[in-house]
TORMAR-807513 format. One record per atom (N, C-alpha, C): residue in three letters; atom name; x, y, z. Coordinates in nm, 4 decimals. Each point is the difference from the previous one (the first is absolute). Layout:
TORMAR-807513
aa: ALA, at: CA, c1: X, c2: Y, c3: Z
...
end
This chain:
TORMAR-807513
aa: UNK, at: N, c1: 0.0851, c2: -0.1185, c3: 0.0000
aa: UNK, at: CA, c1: -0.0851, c2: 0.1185, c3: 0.0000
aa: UNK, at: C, c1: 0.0887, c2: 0.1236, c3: 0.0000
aa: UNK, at: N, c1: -0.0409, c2: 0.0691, c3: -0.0765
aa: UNK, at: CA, c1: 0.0542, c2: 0.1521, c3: 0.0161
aa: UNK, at: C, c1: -0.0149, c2: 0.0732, c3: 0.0933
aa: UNK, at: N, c1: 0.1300, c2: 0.0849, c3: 0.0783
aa: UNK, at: CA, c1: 0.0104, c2: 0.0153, c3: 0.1076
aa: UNK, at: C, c1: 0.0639, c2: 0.1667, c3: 0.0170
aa: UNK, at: N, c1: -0.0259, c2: 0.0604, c3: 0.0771
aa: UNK, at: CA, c1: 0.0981, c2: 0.1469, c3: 0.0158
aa: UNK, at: C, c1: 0.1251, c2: -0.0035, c3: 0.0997
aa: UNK, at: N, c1: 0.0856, c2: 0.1048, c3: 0.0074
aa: UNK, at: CA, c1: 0.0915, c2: -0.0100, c3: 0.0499
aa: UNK, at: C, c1: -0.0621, c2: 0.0920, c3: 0.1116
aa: UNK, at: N, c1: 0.0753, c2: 0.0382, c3: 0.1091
aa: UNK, at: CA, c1: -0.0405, c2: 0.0707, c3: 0.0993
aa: UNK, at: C, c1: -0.0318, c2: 0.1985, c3: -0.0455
aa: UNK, at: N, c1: 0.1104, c2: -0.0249, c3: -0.0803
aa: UNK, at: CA, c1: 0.0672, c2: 0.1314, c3: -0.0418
aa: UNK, at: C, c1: -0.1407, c2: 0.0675, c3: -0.1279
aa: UNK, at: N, c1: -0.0373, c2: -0.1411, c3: -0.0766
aa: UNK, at: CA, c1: -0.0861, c2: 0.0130, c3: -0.1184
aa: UNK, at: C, c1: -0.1455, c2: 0.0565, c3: 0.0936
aa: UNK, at: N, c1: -0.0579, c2: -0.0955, c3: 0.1203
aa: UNK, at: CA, c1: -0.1167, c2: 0.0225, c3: 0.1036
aa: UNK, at: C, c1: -0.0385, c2: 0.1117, c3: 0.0237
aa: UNK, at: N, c1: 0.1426, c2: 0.0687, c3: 0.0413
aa: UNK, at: CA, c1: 0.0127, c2: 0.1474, c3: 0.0522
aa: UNK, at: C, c1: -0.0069, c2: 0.0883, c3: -0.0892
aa: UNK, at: N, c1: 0.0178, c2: 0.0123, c3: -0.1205
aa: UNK, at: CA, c1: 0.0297, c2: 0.1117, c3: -0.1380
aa: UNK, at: C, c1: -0.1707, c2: -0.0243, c3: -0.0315
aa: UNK, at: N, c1: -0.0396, c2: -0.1017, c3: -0.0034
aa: UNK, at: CA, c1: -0.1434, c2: -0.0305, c3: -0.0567
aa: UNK, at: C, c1: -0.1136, c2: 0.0365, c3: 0.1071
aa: UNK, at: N, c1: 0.0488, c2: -0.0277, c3: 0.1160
aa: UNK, at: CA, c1: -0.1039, c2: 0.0380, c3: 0.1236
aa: UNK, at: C, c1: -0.0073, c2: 0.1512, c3: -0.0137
aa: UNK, at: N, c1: 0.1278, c2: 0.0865, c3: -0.0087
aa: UNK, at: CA, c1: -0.0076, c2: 0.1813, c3: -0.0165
aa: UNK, at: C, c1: -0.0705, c2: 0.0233, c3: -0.1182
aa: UNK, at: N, c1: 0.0177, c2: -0.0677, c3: -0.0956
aa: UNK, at: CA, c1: -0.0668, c2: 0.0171, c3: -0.1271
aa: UNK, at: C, c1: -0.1171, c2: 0.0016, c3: 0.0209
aa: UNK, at: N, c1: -0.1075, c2: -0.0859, c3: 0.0552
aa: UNK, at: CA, c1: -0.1030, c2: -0.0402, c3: 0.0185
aa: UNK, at: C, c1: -0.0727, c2: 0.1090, c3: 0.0932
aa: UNK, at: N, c1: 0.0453, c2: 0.0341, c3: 0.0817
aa: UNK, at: CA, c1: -0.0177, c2: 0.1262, c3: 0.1648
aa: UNK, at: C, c1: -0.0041, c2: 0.1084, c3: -0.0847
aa: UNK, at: N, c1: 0.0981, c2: 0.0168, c3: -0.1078
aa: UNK, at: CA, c1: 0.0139, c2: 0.1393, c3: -0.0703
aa: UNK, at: C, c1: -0.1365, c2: 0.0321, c3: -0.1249
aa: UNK, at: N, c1: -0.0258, c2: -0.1417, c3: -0.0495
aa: UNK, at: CA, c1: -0.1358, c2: -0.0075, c3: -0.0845
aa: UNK, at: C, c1: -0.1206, c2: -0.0103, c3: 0.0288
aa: UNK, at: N, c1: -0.0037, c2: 0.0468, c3: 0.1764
aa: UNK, at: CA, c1: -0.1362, c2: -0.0327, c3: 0.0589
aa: UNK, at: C, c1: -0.0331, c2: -0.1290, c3: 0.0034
aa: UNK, at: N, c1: 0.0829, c2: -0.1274, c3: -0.0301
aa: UNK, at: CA, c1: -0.0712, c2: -0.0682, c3: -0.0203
aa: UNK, at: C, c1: -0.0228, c2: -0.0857, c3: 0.1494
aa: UNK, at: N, c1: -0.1079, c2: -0.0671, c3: 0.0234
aa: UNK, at: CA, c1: -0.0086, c2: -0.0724, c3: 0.1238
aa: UNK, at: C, c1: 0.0567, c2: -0.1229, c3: 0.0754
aa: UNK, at: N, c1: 0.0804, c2: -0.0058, c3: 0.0716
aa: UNK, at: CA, c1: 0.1701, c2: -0.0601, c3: 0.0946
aa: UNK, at: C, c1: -0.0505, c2: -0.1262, c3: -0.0121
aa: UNK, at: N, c1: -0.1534, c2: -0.0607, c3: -0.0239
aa: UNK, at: CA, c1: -0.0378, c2: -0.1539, c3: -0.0074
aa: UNK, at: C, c1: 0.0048, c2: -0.0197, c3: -0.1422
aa: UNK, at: N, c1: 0.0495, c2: 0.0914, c3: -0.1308
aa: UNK, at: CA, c1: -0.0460, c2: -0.0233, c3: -0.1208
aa: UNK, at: C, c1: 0.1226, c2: -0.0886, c3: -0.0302
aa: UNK, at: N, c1: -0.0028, c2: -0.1416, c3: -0.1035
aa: UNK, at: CA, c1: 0.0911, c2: -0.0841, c3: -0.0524
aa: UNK, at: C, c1: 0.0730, c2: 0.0540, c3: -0.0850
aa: UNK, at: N, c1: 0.1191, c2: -0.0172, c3: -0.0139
aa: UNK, at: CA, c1: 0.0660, c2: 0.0056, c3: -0.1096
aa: UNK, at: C, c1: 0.0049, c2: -0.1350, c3: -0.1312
aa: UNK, at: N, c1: -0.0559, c2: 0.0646, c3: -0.1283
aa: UNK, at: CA, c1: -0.0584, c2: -0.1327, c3: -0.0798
aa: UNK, at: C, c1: 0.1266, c2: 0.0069, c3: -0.1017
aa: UNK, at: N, c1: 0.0054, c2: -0.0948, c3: -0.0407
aa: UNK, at: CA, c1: 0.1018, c2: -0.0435, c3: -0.1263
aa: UNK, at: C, c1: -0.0592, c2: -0.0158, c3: -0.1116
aa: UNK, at: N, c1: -0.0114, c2: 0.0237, c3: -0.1375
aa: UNK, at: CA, c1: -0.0493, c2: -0.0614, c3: -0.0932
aa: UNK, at: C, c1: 0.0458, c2: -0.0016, c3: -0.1178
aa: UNK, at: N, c1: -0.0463, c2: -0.0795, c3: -0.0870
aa: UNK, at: CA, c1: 0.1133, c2: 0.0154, c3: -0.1371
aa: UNK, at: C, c1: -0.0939, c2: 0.1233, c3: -0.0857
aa: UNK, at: N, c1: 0.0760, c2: 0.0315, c3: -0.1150
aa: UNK, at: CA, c1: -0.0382, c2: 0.1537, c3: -0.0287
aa: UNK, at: C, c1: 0.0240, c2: -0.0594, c3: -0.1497
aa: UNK, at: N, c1: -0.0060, c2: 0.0316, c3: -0.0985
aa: UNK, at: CA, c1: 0.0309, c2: 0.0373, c3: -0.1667
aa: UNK, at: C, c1: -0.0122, c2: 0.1232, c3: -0.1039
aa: UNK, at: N, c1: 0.1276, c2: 0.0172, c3: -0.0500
aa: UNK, at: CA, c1: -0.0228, c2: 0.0747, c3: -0.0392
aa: UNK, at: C, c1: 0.0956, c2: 0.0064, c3: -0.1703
aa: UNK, at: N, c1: -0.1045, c2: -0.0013, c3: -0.0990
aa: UNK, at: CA, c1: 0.0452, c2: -0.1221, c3: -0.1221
aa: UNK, at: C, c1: 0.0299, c2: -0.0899, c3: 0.0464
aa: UNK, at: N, c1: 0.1285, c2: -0.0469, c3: -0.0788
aa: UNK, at: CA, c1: 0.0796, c2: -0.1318, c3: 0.0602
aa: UNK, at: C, c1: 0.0536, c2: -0.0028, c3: 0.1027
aa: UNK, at: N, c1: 0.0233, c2: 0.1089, c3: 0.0776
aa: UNK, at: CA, c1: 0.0681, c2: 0.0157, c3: 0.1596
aa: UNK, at: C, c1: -0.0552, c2: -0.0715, c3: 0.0694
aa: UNK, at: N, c1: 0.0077, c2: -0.0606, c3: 0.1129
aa: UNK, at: CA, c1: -0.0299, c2: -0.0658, c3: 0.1152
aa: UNK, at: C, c1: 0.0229, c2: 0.0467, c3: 0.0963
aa: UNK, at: N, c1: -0.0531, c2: 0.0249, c3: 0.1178
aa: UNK, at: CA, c1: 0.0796, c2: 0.0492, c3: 0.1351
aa: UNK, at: C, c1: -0.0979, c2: 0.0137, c3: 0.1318
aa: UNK, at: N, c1: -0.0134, c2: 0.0339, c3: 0.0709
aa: UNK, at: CA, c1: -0.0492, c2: -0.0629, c3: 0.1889
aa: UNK, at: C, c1: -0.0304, c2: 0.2185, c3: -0.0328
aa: UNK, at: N, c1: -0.1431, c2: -0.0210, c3: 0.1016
aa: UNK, at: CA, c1: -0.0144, c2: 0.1462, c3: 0.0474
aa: UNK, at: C, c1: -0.0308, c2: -0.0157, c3: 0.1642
aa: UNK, at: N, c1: 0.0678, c2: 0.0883, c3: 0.0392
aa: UNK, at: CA, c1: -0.0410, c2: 0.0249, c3: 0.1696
aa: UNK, at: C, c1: -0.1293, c2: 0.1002, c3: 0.0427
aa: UNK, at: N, c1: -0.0689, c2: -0.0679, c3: 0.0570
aa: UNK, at: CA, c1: -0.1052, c2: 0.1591, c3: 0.0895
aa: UNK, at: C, c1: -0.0525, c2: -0.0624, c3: 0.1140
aa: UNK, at: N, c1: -0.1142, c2: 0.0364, c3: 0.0512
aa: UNK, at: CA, c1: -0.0448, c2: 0.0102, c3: 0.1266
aa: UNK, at: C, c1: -0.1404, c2: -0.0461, c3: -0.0471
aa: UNK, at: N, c1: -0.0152, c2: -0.0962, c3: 0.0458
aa: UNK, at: CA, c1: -0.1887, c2: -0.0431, c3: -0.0090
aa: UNK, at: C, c1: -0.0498, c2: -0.0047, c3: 0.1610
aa: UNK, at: N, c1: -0.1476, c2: 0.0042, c3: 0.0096
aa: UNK, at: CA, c1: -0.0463, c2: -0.0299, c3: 0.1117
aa: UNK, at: C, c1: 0.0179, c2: -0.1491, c3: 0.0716
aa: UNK, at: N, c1: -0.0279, c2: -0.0718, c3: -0.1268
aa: UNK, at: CA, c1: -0.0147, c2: -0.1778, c3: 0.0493
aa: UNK, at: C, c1: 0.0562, c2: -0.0508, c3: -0.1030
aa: UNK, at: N, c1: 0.0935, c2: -0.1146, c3: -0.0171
aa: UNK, at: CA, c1: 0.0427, c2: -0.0756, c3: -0.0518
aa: UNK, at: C, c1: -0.0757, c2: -0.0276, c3: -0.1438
aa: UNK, at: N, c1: 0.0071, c2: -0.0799, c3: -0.1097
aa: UNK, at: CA, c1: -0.0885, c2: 0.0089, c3: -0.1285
aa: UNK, at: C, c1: -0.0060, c2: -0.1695, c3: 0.0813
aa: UNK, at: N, c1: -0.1550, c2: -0.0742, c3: -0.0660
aa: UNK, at: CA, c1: 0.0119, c2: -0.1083, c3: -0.0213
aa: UNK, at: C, c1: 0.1182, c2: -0.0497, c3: -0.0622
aa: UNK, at: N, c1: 0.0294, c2: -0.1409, c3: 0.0729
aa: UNK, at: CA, c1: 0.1187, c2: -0.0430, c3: -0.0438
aa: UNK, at: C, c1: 0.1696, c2: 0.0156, c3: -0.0171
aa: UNK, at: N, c1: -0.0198, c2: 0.1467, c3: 0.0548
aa: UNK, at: CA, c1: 0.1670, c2: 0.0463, c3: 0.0384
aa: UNK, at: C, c1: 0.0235, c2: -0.0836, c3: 0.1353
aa: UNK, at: N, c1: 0.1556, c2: 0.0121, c3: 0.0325
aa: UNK, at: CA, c1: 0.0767, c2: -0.0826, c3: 0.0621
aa: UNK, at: C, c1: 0.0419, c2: 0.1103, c3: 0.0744
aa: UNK, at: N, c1: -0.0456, c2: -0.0205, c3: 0.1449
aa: UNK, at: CA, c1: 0.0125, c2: 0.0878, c3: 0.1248
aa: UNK, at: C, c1: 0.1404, c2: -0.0223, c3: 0.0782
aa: UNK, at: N, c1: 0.0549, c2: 0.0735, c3: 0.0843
aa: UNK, at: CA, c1: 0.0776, c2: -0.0131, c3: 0.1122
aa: UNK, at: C, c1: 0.0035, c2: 0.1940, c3: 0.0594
aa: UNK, at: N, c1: 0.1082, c2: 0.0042, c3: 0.0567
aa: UNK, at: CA, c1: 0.0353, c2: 0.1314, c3: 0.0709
aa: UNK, at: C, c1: 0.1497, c2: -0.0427, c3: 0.0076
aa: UNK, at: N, c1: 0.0475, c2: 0.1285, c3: 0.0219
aa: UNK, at: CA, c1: 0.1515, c2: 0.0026, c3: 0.0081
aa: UNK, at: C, c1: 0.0470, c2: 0.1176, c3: 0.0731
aa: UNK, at: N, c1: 0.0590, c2: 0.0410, c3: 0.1043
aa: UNK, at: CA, c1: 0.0057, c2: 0.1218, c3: 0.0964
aa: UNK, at: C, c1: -0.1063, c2: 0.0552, c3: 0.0431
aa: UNK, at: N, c1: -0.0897, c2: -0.0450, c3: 0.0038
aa: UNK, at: CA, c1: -0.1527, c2: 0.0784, c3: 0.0357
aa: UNK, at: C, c1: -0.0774, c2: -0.0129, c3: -0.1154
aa: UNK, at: N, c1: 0.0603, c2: -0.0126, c3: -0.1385
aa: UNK, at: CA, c1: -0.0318, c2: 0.0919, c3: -0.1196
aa: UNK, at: C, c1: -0.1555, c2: -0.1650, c3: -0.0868
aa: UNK, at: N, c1: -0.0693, c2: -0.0379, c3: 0.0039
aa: UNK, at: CA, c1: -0.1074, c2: -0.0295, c3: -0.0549
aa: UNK, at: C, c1: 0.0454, c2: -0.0104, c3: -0.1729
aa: UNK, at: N, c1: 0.0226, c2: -0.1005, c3: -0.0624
aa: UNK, at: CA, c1: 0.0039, c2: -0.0156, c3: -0.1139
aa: UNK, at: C, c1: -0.0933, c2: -0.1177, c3: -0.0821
aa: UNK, at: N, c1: -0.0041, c2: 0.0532, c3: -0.1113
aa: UNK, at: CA, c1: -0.1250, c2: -0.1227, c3: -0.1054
aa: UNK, at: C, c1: 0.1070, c2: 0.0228, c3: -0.1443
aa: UNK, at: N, c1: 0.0107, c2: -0.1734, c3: -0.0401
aa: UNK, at: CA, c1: 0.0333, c2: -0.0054, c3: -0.1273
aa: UNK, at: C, c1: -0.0605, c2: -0.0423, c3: -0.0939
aa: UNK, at: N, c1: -0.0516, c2: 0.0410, c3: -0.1046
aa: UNK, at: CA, c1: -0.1100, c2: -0.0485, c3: -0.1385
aa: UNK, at: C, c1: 0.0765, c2: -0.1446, c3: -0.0058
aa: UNK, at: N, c1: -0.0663, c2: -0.0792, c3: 0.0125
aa: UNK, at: CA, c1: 0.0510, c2: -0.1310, c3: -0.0465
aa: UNK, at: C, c1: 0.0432, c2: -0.0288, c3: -0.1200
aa: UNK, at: N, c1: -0.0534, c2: 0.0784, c3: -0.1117
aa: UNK, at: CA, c1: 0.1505, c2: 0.0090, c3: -0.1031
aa: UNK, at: C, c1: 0.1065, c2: 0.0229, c3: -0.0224
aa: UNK, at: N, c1: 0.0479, c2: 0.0680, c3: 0.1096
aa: UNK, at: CA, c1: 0.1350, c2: 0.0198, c3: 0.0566
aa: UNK, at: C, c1: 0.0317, c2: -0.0688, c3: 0.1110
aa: UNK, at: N, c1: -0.0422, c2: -0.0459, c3: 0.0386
aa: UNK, at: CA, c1: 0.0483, c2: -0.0555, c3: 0.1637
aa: UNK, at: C, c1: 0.1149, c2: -0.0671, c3: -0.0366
aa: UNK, at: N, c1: -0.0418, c2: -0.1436, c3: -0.0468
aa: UNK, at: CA, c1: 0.1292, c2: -0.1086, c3: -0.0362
aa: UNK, at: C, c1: 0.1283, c2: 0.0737, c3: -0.0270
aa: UNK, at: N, c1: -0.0055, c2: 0.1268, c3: -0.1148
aa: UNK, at: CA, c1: 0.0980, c2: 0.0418, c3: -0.1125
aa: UNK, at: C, c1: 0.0713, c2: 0.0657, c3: 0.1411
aa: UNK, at: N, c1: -0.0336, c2: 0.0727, c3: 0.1184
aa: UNK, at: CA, c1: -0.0251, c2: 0.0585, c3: 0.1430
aa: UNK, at: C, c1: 0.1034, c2: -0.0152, c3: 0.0822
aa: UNK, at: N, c1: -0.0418, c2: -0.1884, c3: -0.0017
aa: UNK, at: CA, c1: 0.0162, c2: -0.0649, c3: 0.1119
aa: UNK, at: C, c1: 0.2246, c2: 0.0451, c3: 0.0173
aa: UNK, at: N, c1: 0.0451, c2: -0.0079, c3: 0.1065
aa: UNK, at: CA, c1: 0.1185, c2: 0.0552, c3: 0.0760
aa: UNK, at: C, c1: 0.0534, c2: 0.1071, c3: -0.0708
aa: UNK, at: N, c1: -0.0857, c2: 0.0948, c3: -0.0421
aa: UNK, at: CA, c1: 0.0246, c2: 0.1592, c3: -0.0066
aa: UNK, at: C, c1: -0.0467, c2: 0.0693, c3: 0.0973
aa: UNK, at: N, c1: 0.1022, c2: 0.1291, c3: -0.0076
aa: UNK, at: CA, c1: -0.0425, c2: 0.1231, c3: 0.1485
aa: UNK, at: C, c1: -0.0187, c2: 0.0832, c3: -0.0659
aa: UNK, at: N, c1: -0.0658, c2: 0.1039, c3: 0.0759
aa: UNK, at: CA, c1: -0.0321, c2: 0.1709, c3: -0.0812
aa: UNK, at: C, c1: 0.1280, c2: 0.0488, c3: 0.0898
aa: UNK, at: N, c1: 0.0814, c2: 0.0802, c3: -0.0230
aa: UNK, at: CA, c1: 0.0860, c2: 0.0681, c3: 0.0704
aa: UNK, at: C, c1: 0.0583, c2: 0.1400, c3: -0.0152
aa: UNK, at: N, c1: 0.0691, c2: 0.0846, c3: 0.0363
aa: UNK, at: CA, c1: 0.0218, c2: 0.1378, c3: -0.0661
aa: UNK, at: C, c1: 0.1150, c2: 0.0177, c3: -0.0268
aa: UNK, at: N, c1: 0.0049, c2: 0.0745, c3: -0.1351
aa: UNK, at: CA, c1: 0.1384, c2: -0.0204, c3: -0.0530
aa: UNK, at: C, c1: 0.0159, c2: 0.1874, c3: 0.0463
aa: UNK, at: N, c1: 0.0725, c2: 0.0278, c3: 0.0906
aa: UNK, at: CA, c1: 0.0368, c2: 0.1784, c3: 0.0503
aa: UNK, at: C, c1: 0.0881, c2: 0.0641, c3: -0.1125
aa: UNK, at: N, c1: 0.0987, c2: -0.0509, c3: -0.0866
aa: UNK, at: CA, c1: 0.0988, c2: 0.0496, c3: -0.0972
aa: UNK, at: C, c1: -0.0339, c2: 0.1028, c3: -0.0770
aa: UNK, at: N, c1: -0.0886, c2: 0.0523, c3: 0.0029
aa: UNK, at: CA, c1: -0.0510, c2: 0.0868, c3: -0.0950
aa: UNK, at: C, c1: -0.0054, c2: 0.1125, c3: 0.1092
aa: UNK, at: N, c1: -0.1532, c2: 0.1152, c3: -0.1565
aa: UNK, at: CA, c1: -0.0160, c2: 0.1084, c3: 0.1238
aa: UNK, at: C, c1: -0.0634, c2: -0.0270, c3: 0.1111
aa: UNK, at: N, c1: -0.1538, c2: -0.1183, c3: -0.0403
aa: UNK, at: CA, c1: -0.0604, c2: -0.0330, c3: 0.0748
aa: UNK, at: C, c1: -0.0493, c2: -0.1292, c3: -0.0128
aa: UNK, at: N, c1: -0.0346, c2: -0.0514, c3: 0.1531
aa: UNK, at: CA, c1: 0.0622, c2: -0.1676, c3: 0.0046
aa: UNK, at: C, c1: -0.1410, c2: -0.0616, c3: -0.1330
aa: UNK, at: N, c1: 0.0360, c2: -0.1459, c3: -0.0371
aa: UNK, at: CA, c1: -0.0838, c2: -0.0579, c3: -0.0581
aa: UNK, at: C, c1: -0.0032, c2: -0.0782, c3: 0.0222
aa: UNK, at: N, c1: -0.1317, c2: -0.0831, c3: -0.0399
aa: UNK, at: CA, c1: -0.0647, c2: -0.1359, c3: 0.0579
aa: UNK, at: C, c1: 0.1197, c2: -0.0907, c3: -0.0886
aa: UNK, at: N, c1: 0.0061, c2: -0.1232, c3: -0.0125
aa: UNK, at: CA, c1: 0.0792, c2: -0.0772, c3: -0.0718
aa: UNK, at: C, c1: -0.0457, c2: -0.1210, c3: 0.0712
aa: UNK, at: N, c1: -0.0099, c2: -0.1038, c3: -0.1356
aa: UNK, at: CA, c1: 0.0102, c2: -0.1765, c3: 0.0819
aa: UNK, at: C, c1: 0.1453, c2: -0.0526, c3: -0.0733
aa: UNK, at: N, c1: 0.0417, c2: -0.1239, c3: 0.1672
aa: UNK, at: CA, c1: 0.0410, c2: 0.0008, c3: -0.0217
aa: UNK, at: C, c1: 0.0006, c2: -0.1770, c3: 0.0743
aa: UNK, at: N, c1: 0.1232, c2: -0.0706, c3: -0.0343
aa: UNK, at: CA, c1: -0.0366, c2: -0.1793, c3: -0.0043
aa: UNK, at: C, c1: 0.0235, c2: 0.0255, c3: 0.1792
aa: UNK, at: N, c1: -0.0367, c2: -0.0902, c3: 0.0686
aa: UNK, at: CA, c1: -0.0059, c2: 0.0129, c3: 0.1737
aa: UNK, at: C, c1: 0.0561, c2: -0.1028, c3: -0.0125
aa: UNK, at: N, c1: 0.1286, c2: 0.0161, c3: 0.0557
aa: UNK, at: CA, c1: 0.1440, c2: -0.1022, c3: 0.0502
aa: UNK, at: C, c1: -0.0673, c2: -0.0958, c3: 0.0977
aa: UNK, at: N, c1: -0.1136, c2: 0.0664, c3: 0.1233
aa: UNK, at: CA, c1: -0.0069, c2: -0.0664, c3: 0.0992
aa: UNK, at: C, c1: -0.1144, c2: -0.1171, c3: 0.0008
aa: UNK, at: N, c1: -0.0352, c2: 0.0176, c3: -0.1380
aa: UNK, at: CA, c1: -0.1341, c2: -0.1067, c3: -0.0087
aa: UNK, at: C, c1: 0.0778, c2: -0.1456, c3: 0.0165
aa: UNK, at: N, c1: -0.0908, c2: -0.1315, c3: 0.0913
aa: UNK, at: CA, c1: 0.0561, c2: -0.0958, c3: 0.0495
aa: UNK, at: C, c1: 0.0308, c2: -0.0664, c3: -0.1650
aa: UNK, at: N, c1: 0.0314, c2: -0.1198, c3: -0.0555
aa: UNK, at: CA, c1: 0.0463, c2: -0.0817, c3: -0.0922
aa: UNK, at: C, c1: -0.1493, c2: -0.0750, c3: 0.0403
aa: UNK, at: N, c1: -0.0162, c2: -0.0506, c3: -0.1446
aa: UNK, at: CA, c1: -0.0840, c2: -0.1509, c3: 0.0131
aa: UNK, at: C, c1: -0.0098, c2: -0.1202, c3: -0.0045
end
């Protein structure tokens, strides 16, 4: 399952406080298209969609569209600071157990 880093929780929790949005709202994952592009969008829903794949991670409430989950599974959201201003980034999670 896709997971945040502590650092990612915290950048997304201010984000969220700063958009009004409400401290119980999920953070959702989903796949996006655009032409042939492919790619995951982040926001804030009230409740999970049927069929997304739940957990929490630092406090933080997350749902993944099950079309992404698998593709998901031992990635982190984390923040890359190198720039002017930090950005979200995934990235492979070293600490996920082996199977």
């Amino acid at each position: 399952m896709l997971t945040l880093t502590k650092t990612a929780a915290t950048l997304l929790s201010e984000s969220r406080t700063q958009q009004g949005i409400p401290d119980d709202a999920t953070l959702r994952v989903a796949p996006t298209q655009q032409g042939e592009e492919q790619g995951i969008s982040l926001g804030f829903v009230e409740a999970p969609h049927s069929g997304d794949h739940t957990a929490t991670a630092h406090g933080m409430p997350i749902c993944v569209d099950a079309q992404v989950a698998e593709s998901l599974a031992g990635v982190k959201i984390d923040v890359d600071t190198a720039g002017d201003s930090p950005q979200l980034v995934l990235v492979q999670d070293d600490a996920q157990p082996e199977a």
